[in-house]
VOMIGU-622911 format. One record per residue (C-alpha): residue in three letters; residue number from 0; x, y, z. Coordinates in steps of 0.25 Angstrom, whole numbers. Example, Ala and Ser with C-alpha at 12.3 -4.5 7.8 and 13.67 -1.06 7.14 Angstrom:
<nodes>
- guza  doke  px  py  pz
- ALA  0  49  -18  31
- SER  1  55  -4  29
</nodes>
This chain:
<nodes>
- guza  doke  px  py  pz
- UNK  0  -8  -313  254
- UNK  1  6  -304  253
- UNK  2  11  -315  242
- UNK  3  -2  -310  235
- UNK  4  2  -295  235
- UNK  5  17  -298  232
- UNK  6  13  -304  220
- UNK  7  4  -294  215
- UNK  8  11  -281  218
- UNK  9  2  -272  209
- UNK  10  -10  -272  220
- UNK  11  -1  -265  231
- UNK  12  3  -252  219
- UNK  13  -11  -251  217
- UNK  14  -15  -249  232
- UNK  15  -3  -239  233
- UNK  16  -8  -231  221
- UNK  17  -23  -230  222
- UNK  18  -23  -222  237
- UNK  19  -12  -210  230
- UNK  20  -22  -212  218
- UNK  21  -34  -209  227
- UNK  22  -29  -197  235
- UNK  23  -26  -191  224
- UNK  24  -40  -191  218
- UNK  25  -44  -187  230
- UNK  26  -36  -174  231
- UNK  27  -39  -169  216
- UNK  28  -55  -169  220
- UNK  29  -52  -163  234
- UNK  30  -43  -153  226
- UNK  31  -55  -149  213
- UNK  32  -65  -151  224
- UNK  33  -58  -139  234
- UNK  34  -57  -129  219
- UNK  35  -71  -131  215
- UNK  36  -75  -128  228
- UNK  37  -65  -118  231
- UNK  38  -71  -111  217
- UNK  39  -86  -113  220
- UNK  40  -82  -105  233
- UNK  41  -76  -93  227
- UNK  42  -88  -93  215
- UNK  43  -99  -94  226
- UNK  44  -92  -84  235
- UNK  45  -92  -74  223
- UNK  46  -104  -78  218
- UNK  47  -97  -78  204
- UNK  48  -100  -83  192
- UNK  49  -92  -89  179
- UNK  50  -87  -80  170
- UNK  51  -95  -77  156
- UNK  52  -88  -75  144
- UNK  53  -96  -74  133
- UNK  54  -91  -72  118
- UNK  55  -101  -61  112
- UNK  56  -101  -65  97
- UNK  57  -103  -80  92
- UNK  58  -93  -81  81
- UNK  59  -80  -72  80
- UNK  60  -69  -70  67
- UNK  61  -54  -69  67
- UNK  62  -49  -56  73
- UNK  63  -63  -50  75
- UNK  64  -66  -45  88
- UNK  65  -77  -52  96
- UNK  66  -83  -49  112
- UNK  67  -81  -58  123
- UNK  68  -90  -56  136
- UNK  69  -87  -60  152
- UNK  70  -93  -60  162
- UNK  71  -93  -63  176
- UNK  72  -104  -61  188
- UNK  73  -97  -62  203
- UNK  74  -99  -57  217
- UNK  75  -95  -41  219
- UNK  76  -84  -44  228
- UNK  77  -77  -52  217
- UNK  78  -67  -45  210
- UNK  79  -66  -50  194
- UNK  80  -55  -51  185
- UNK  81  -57  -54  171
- UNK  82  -46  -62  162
- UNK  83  -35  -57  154
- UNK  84  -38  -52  141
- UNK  85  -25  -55  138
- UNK  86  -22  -68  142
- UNK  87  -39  -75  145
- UNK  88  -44  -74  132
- UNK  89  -36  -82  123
- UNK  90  -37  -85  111
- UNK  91  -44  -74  109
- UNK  92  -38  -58  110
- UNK  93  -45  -48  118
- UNK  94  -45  -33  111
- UNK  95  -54  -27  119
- UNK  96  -63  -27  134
- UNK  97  -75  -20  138
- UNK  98  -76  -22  154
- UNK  99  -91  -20  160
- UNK  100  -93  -13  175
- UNK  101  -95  -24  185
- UNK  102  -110  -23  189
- UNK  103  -116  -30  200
- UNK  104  -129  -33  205
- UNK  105  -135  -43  215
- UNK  106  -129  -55  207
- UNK  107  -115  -49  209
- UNK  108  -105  -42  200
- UNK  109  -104  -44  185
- UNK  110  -93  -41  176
- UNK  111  -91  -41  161
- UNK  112  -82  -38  150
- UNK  113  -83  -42  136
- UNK  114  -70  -43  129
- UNK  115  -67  -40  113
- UNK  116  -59  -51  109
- UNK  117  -54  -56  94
- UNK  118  -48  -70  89
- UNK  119  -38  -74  80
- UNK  120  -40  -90  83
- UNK  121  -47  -97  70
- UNK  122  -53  -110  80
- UNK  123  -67  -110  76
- UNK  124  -71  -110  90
- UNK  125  -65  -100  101
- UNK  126  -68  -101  116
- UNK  127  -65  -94  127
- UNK  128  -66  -94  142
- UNK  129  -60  -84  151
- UNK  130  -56  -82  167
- UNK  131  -60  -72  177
- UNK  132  -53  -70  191
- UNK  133  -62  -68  202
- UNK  134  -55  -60  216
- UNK  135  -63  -61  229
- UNK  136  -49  -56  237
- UNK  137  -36  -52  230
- UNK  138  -29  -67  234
- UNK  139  -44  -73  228
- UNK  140  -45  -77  214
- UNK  141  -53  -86  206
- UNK  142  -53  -88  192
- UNK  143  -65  -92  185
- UNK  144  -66  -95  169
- UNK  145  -79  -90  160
- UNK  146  -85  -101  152
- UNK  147  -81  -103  139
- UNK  148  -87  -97  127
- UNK  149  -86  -100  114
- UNK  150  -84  -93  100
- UNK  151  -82  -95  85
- UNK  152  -73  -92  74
- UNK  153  -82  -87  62
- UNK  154  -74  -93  50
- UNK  155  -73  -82  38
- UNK  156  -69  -92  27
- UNK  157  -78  -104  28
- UNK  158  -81  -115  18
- UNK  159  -89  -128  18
- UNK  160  -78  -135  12
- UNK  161  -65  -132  17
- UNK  162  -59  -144  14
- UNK  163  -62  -143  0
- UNK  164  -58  -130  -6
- UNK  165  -49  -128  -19
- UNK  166  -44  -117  -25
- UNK  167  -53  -113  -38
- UNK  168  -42  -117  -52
- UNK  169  -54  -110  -60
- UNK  170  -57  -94  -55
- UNK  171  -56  -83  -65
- UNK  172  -46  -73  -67
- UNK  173  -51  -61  -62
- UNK  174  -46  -47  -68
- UNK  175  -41  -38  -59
- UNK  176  -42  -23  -66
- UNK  177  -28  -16  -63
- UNK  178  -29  -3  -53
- UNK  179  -18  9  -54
- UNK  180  -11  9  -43
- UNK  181  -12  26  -41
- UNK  182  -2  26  -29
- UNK  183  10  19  -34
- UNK  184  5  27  -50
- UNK  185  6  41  -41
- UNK  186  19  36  -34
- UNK  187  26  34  -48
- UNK  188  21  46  -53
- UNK  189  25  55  -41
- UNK  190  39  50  -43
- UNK  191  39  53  -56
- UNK  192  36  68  -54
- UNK  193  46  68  -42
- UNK  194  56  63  -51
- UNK  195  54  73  -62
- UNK  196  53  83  -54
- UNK  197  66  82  -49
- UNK  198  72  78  -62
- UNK  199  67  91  -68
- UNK  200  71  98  -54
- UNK  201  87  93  -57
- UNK  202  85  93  -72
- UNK  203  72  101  -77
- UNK  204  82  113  -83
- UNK  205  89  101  -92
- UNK  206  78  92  -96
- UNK  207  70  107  -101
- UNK  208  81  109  -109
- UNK  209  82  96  -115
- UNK  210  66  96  -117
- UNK  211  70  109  -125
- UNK  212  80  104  -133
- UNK  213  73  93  -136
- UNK  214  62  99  -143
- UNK  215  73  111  -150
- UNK  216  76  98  -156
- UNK  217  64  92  -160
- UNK  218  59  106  -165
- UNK  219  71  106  -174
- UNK  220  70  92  -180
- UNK  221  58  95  -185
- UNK  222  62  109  -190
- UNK  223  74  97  -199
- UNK  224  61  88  -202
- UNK  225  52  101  -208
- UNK  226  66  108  -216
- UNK  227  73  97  -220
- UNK  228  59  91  -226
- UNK  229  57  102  -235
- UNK  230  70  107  -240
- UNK  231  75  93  -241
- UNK  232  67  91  -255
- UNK  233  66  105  -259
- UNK  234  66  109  -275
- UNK  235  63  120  -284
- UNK  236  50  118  -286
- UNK  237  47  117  -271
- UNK  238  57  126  -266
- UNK  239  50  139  -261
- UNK  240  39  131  -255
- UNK  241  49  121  -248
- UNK  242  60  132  -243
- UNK  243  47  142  -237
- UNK  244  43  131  -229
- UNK  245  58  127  -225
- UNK  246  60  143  -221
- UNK  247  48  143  -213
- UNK  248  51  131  -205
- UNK  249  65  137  -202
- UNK  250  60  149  -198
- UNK  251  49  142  -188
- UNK  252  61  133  -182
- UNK  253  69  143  -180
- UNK  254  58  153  -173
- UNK  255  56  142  -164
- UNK  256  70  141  -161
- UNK  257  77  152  -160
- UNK  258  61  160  -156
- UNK  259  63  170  -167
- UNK  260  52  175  -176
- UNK  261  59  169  -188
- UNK  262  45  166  -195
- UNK  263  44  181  -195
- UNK  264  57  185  -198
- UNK  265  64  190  -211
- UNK  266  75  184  -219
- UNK  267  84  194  -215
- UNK  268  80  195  -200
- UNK  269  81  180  -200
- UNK  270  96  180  -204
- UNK  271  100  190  -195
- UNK  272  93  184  -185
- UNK  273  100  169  -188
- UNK  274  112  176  -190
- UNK  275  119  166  -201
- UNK  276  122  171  -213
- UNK  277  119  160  -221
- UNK  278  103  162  -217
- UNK  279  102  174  -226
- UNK  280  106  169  -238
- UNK  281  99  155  -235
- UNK  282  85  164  -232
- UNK  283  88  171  -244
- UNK  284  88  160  -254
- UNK  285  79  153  -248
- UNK  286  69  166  -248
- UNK  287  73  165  -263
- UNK  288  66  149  -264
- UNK  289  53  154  -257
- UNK  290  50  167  -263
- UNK  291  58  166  -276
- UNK  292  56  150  -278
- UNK  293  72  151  -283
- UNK  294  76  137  -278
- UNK  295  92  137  -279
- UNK  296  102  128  -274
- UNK  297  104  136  -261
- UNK  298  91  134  -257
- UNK  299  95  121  -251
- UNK  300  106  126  -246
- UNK  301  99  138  -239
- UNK  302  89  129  -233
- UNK  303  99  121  -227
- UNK  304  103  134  -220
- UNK  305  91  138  -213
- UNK  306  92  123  -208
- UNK  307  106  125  -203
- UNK  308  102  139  -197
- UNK  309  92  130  -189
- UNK  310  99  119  -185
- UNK  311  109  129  -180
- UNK  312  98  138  -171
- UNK  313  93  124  -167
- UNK  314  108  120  -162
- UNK  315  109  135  -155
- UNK  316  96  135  -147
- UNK  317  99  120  -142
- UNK  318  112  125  -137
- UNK  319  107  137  -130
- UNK  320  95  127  -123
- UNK  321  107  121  -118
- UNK  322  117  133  -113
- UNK  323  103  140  -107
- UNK  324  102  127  -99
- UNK  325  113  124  -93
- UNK  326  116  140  -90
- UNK  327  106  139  -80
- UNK  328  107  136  -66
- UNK  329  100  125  -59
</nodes>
């Protein structure tokens, strides 16, 4: 019998193992059996229910808020605490509570709050389940977990083939119609009158007197074109014609020049206005082509006087433009 059990050492490990085996079964069921009816205890003793939690919408979207209502109905004595919004209610984020007055009756106390919450998970289904603490003394707490509830995602892009989609190789151009863009047009144009305003601020005096200049010398090129075309080809038989119309030229040009009434004005107030000696005797003989038709050889000759006289006023009056200018202060 003991040569049996030497040779076969196996069966005395097995008898060693299945008594620590046993005892330890036996304490795990002692152990859940004392909780579950430690729990029933505390639940019948304040007469409490679950917890209720309730989501008050079937389907929710993406950073939409939704309700969530919870509930609990327990003995008057009990003191409740409801979870932490900040910590309970994952994965979903809590942005606003609405807490209801505890009313009781003859089935005990009830109290409620519905909570606002809003998801930014994309699962398709979401659940949620939270815990309430029940106090009967300050050193007596129980936590209790409401039921699970569920609630889906209401997808905003859905296809019936996902699997399947291709990019279109054949869509239109469309034509898009161009808009003005008015802020960035009244931006640029503000600047613009900013900066001439100080432009003509610094240099208004100087650009005036170069505008006038400018056109001096425009109204005298074409005074050169009107003269020089008429007495360029000028002859006997179309001398008293071409020479009046030469004089009254001049005698527009230099009104507009010099503001004389030279139009008006006699040969001899004419001269001593001009103050050349040359003029007289160019007015003279040229006076002589119009009213006498005697064409000479100093006809051309005193046309290119009266030419000279005007450059000359020309010269003066863009000279004094400039002296006026710069004599006064800034």
């Amino acid at each position: 019998m003991n040569s049996m059990i030497g040779t076969r050492p196996g069966l005395r490990t097995i008898k060693r193992i299945q008594p620590i085996r046993t005892d330890f079964i036996r304490w795990f069921v002692i152990r859940n059996s004392l909780f579950v009816i430690h729990y029933l205890y505390f639940l019948n003793t304040t007469n409490a229910q679950p917890p209720k939690g309730v989501f008050l919408t079937d389907t929710i979207e993406i950073g939409k808020p939704f309700q969530y209502s919870l509930s609990i109905r327990h003995r008057s004595r009990v003191d409740v605490l409801f979870p932490d919004t900040a910590r309970h209610f994952a994965p979903f984020l809590v942005r606003d509570i609405s807490i209801f007055s505890t009313k009781t009756d003859a089935k005990g106390s009830l109290d409620s709050s519905v909570y606002t919450l809003v998801s930014f998970e994309t699962s398709p289904t979401q659940t949620l389940k939270v815990p309430v603490f029940l106090l009967r003394t300050p050193s007596d707490c129980t936590l209790v977990f409401s039921n699970v509830d569920t609630i889906r995602l209401r997808e905003r892009i859905q296809t019936m083939r996902p699997d399947t989609l291709r990019l279109s190789t054949t869509t239109a151009v469309v034509s898009l119609r161009q808009q003005m863009n008015y802020p960035l047009l009244m931006t640029i144009v503000a600047g613009l009158c900013l900066l001439a305003g100080v432009l003509f601020l610094f240099f208004g005096r100087t650009i005036r007197t170069r505008i006038r200049r400018y056109q001096l010398y425009r109204q005298y090129l074409d005074f050169q074109r009107a003269f020089n075309r008429l007495t360029r080809g000028i002859g006997p038989e179309t001398a008293h014609e071409d020479a009046g119309r030469a004089v009254v030229i001049w005698k527009q040009y230099m009104e507009r020049l010099e503001r004389k009434p030279y139009t008006s004005l006699t040969t001899r107030e004419i001269v001593e206005s001009v103050q050349d000696n040359r003029l007289a005797d160019a007015l003279k003989e040229i006076d002589g082509v119009i009213y006498g038709s005697v064409y000479s050889d100093q006809t051309q000759q005193s046309l290119r006087i009266l030419n000279e006289v005007a450059d000359t006023a020309y010269r003066r009056s863009s000279v004094r433009m400039e002296e006026v200018n710069q004599e006064v202060p800034i």
